[in-house]
C-alpha positions as CSV (number, residue, x, y, z in Angstrom):
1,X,142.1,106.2,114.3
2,X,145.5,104.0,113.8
3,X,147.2,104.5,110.5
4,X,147.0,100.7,110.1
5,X,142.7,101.2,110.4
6,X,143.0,104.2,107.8
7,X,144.6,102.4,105.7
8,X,142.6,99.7,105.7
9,X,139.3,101.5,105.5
10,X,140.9,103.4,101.7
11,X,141.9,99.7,100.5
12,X,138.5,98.7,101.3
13,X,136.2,101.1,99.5
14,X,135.0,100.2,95.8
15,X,132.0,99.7,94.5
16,X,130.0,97.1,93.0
17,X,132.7,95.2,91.6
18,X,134.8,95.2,94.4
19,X,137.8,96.6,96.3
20,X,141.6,96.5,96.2
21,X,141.9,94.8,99.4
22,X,139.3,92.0,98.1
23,X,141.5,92.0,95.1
24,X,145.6,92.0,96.3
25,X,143.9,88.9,99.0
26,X,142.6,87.4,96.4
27,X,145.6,87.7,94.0
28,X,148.0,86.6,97.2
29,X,145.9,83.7,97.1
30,X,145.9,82.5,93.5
31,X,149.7,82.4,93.5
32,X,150.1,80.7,96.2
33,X,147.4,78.1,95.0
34,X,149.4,77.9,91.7
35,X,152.6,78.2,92.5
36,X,153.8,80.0,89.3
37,X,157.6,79.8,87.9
38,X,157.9,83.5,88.1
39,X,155.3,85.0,89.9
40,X,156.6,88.5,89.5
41,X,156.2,88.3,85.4
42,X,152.9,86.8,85.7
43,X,151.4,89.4,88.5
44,X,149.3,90.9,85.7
45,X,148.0,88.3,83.8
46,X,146.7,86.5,87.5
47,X,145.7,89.7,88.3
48,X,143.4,90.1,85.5
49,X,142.1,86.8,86.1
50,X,141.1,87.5,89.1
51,X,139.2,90.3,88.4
52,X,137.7,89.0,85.5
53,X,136.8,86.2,88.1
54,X,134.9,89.0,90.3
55,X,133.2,90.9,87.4
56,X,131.7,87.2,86.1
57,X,130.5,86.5,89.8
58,X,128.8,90.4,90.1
59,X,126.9,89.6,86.0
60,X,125.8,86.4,87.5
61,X,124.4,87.5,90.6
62,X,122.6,90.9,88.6
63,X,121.8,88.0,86.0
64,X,119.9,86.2,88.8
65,X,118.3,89.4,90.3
66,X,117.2,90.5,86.7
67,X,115.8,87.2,86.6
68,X,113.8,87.4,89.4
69,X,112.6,90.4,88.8
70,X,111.6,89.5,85.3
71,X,109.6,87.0,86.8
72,X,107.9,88.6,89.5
73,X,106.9,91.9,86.7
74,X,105.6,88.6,84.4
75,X,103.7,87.1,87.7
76,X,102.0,90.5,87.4
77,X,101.1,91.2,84.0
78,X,99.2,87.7,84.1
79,X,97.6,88.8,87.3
80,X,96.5,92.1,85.8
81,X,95.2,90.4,82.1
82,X,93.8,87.6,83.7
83,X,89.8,88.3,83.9
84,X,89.4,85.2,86.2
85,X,87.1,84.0,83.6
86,X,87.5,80.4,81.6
87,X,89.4,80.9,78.8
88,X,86.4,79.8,76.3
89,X,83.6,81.8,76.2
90,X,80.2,81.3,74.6
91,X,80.1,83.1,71.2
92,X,83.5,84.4,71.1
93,X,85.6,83.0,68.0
94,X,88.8,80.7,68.7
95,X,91.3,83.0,67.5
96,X,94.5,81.1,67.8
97,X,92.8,78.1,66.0
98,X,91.6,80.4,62.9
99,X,95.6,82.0,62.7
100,X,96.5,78.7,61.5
101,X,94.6,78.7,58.4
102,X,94.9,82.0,57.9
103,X,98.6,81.6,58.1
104,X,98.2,79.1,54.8
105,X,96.9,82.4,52.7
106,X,100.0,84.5,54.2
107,X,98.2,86.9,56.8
108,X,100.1,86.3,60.1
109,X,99.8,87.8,63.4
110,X,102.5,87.3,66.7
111,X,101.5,85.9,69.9
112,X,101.8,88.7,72.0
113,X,98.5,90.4,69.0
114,X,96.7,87.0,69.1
115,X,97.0,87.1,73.1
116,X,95.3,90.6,72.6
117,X,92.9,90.6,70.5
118,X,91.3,87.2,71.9
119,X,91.4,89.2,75.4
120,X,89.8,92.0,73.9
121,X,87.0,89.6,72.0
122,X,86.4,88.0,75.4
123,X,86.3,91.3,77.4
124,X,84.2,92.8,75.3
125,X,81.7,90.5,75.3
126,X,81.6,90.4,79.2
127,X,81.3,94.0,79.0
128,X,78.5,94.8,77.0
129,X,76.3,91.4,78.6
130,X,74.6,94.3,81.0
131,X,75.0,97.1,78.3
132,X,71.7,98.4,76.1
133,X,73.5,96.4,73.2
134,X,74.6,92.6,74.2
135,X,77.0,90.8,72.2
136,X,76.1,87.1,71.4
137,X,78.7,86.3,69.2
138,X,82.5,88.0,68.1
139,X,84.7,87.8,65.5
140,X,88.1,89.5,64.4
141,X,87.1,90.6,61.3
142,X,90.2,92.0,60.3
143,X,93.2,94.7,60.6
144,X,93.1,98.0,58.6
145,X,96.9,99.6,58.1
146,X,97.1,103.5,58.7
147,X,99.3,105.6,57.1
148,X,100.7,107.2,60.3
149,X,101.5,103.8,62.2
150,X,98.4,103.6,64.2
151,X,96.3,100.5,62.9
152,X,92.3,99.7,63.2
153,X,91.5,96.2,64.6
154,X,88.3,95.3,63.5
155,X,85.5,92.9,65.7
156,X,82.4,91.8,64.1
157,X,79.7,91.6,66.5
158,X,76.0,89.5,66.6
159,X,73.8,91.7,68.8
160,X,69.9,91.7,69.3
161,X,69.1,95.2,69.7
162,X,67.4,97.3,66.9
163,X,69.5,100.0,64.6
164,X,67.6,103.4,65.1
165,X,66.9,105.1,62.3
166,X,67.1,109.3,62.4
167,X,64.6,110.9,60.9
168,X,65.4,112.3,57.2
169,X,68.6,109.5,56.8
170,X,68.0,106.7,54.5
171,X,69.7,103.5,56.1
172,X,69.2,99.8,56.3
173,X,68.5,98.3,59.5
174,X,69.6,94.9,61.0
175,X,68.2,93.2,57.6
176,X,70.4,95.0,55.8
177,X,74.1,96.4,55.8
178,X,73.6,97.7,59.6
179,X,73.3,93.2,60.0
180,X,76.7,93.5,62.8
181,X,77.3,96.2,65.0
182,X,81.3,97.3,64.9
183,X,84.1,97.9,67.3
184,X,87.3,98.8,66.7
185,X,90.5,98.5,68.6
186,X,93.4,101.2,68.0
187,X,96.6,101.4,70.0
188,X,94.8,99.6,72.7
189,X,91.4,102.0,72.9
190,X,88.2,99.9,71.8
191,X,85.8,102.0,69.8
192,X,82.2,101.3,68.7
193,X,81.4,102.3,65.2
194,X,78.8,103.7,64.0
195,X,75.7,102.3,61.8
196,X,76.4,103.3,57.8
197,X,73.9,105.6,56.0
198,X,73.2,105.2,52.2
199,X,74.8,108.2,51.0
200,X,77.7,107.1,53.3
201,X,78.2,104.1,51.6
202,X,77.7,105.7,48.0
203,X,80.3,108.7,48.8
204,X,82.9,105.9,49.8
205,X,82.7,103.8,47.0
206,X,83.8,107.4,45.1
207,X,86.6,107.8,47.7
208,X,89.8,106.6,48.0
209,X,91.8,107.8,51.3
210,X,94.7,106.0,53.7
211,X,92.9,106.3,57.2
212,X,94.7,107.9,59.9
213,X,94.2,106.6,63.2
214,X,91.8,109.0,64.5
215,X,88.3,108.1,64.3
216,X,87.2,112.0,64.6
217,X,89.3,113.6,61.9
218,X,86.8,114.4,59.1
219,X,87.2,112.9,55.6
220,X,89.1,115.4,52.6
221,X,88.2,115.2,49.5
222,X,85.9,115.0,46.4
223,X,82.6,114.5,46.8
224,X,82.6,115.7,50.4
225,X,82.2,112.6,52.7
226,X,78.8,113.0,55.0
227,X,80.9,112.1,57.9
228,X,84.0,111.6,59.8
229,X,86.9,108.8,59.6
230,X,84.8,106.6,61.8
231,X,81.4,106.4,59.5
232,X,84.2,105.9,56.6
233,X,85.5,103.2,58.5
234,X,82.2,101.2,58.9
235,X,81.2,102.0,54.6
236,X,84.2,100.5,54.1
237,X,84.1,97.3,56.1
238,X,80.0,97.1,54.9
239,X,81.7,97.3,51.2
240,X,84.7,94.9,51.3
241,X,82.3,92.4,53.4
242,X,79.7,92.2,51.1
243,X,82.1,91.4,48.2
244,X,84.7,89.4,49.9
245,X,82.7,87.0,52.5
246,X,82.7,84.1,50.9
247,X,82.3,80.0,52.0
248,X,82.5,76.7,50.8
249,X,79.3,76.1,48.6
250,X,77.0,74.0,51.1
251,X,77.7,76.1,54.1
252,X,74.7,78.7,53.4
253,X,71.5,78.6,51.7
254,X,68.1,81.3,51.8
255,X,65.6,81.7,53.7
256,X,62.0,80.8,52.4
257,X,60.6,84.5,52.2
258,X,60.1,84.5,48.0
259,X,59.6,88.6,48.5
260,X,62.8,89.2,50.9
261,X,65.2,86.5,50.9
262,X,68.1,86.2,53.3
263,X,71.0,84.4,53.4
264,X,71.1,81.6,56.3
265,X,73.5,79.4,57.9
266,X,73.9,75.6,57.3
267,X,76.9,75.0,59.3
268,X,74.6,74.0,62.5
269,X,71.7,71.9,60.1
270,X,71.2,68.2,59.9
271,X,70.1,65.7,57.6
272,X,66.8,66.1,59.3
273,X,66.5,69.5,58.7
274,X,66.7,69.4,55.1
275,X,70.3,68.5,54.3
276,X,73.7,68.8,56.5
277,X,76.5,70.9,54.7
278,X,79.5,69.0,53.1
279,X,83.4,70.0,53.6
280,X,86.0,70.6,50.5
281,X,87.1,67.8,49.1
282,X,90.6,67.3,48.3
283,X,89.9,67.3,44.7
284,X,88.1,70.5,44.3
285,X,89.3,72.6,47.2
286,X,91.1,74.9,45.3
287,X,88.5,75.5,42.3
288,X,86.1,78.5,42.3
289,X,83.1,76.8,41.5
290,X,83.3,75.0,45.3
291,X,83.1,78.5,47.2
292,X,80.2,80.5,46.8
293,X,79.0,84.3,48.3
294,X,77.1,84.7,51.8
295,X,76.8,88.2,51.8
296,X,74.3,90.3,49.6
297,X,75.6,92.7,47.6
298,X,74.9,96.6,48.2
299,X,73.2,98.5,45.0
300,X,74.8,101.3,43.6
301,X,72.2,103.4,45.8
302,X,73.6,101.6,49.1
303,X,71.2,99.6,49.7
304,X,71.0,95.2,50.4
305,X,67.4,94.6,50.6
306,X,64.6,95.0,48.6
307,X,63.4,99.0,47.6
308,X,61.1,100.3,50.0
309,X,57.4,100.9,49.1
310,X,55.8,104.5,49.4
311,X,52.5,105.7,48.4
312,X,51.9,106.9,45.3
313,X,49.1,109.3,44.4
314,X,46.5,106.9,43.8
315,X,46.9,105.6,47.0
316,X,48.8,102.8,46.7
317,X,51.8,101.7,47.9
318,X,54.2,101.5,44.3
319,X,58.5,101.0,44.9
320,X,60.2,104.1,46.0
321,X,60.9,106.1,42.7
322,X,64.4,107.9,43.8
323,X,66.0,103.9,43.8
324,X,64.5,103.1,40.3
325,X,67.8,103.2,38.8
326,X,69.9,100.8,41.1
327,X,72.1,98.3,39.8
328,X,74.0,95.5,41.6
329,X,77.2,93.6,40.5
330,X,76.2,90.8,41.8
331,X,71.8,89.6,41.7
332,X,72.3,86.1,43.3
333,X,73.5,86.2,46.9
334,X,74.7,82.5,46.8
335,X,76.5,83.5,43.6
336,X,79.5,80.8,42.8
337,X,83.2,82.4,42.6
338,X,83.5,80.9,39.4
339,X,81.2,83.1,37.5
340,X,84.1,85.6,38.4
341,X,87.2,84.4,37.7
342,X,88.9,87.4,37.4
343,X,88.0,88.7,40.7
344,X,89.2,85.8,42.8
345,X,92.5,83.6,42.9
346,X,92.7,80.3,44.3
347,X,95.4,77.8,45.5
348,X,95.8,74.5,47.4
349,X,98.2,74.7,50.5
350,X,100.4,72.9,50.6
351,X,101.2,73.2,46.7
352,X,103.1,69.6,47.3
353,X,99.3,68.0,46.3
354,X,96.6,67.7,47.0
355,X,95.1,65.4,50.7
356,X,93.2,65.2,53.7
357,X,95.5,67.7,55.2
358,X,95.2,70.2,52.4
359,X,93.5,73.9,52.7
360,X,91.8,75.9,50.0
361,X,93.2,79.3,49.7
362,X,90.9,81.8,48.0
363,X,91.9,85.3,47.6
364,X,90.1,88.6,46.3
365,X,91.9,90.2,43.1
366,X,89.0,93.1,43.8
367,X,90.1,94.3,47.9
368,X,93.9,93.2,48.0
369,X,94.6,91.4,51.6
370,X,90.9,89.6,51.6
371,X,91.2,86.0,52.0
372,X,89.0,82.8,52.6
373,X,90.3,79.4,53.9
374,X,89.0,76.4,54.7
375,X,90.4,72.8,55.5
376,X,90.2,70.2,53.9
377,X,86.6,67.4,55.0
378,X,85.5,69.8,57.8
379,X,82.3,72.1,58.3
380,X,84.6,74.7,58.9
381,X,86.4,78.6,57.9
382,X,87.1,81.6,58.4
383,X,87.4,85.1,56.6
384,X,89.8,87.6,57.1
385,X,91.1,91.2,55.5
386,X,94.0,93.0,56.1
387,X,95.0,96.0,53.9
388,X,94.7,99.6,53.9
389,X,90.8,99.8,52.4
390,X,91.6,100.7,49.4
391,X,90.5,98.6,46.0
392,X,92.6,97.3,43.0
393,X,90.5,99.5,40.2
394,X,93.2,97.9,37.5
395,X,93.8,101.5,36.1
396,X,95.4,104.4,36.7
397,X,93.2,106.6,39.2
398,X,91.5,109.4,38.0
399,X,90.0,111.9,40.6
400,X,86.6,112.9,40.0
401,X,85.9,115.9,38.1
402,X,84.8,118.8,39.7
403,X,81.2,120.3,38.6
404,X,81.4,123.1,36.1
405,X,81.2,126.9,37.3
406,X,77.9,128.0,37.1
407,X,77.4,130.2,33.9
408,X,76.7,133.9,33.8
409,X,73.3,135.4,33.6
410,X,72.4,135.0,29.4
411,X,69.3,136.9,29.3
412,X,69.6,140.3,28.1
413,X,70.1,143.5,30.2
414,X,68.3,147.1,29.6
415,X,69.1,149.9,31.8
416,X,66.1,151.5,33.7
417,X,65.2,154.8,32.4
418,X,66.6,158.0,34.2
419,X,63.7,159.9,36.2
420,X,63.5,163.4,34.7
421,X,60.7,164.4,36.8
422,X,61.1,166.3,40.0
423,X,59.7,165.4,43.0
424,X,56.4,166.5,44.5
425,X,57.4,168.1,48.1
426,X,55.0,167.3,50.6
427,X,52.7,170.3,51.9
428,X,53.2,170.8,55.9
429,X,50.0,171.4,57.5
430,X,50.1,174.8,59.6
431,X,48.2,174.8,62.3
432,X,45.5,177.2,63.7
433,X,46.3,179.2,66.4
């Protein structure tokens, strides 16, 4: 090889950015193009115009690649989300509509969680159409905050099949607080819950934890919990529910049964069937007395429905005697938020006045983060909590007191007499030879 070739070859090697014989043609080029006064004293500055000239060109064309490859890599997430299904499906809740409103009471979510969870809603549903447990309707109930950064996104779910009860465990079935069936969503694994016992729901009313993120780690604390983090999960959604689901005042009604009422929806009735529900009215959207309860409320026993009949003695059936001293907070399940004006807070949105486009804003004083809204002249709203399950008790908290240590034996003691007698030795038979 020529000297002239070696030579050649060392002024050509570089890297990305380029080479030194790339550069000096270059440079030769500019002044020539430019003609400068005094080349000689400006060789540095044209120089470093020049190569800030090449770096520009090697960002642009990375910028393009990056681009391109940011495009293909989003060509493929969309392929890999999309279930090839229309994006409506039958029973699944509108999501994206419902963030608007609930935007008005100050609980927002991002695009990229709304994109989830109505995935998840929608996937869900398509998952469990074979399953022993079909969903007809979903709903995002709410968010639950952990304490170690991993969050519980709740779904509320309408299914047919019955709750089975174990033997010895007192629970309600779908009449009662096992009405929905559960699932959860945590750092992207869906989870079904499971149905809530009595004593469950009792315990957690006397509990007051931050939930983890774990659905198996068991519950510390006094009284013990009859469970793990997942059955304390579903009390506490089957508590904040019953006292926070709440609805414009025509929306619901009850059912006819005078021994077993229920509560029933009016959103779908007509004036033929007895009466079609009315929106809020710009006027009283923001008062208490225009929302009402839809949800019964659970005893102190745990309990939504009427006590259960036994047989007595005599034969006949008489009310279970171990739920004779139940009490409820709340008799009427249609009861009107302004009988509780302390519980609740309400506002119109926007606070500029009140009009057709106005919301009403309710929001529980009781579970902090549980909100109603509903526009303004339309059969609709939607309910939503977010907040770390834990109740505003509106005094310092106390932990329960531990039982006291059983007490030592009272009666009196007497030692048993000594036995000054000796001891008869038994005879051994010889035998005859």
């Amino acid at each position: 090889m020529s000297s002239i070739e070696n030579a050649q070859q060392i002024l050509q090697a570089g890297g990305e950015s380029g080479n030194v014989f790339d550069h000096i043609t270059g440079l030769v080029l500019k002044i020539l193009q430019e003609q400068p006064d005094n080349a000689l004293a400006a060789f540095e500055s044209l120089s470093l115009q020049v190569k800030e000239g090449k770096v520009s060109e090697v960002e642009s064309a990375n910028n393009a690649s990056n681009a391109t490859a940011q495009v293909e890599w989003a060509g493929k997430v969309l392929s890999s989300v999309s279930s090839g299904e229309p994006e409506s499906v039958d029973g699944v809740q509108n999501l994206h509509a419902d963030a608007l409103l609930l935007e008005w009471a100050g609980i927002s979510f991002t695009q990229d969680e709304l994109f989830v969870l109505q995935k998840q809603m929608r996937d869900l549903v398509n998952q469990e159409t074979e399953g022993e447990d079909p969903i007809s309707k979903i709903r995002f109930w709410g968010k639950f905050l952990g304490c170690r950064g991993a969050d519980y996104y709740v779904f509320e779910c309408v299914c047919g099949s019955d709750v089975e009860v174990p033997e010895n465990v007192q629970m309600e079935g779908r009449e009662g607080v096992n009405k929905f069936t559960y699932w959860v969503s945590c750092q992207g694994k869906m989870s079904k819950l499971p149905h809530v016992t009595e004593q469950q729901l009792i315990i957690a009313r006397q509990t007051r934890k931050f939930l983890t993120g774990d659905l198996g780690v068991p519950v510390s604390g006094y009284p013990p919990f009859p469970g793990k983090e997942a059955h304390y999960l579903r009390a506490l959604i089957a508590l904040i529910g019953s006292e926070t689901s709440v609805a414009p005042a025509s929306f619901f009604g009850l059912s006819e049964d005078d021994e077993n009422p229920s509560v029933v929806s009016k959103m779908e009735a007509t004036e033929e069937d007895g009466g079609s529900p009315e929106g809020l009215s710009a006027e009283t959207c923001g008062d208490l007395g225009s929302w009402t309860h839809f949800e019964m409320c659970i005893d102190s026993k745990g309990r939504m429905t009427a006590v259960p009949e036994v047989e007595g003695e005599d034969g006949e059936m008489t009310p279970d005697p171990r739920y004779a001293d139940a009490t409820k907070n709340r008799e009427d399940p249609l009861g009107a938020l302004g009988d509780e004006e302390d519980a609740w807070k309400s506002c119109v949105c926007p606070s500029a006045g009140r009009g057709p486009e106005s919301v009403g804003v309710i929001k529980s004083a009781r579970w902090p983060g549980a909100v109603a809204v509903a526009p303004v002249g339309q059969i609709r709203f939607v309910n939503c909590y977010v907040g770390y399950g834990i109740d505003s008790m509106g005094s310092t908290y106390t932990p329960p007191v531990l039982p006291s240590l059983q007490a030592e034996y009272a009666g009196a003691i007497s030692e048993q007499a000594d036995v000054t007698e000796a001891p008869v030795e038994p005879v051994e038979e010889v035998e005859d030879e």
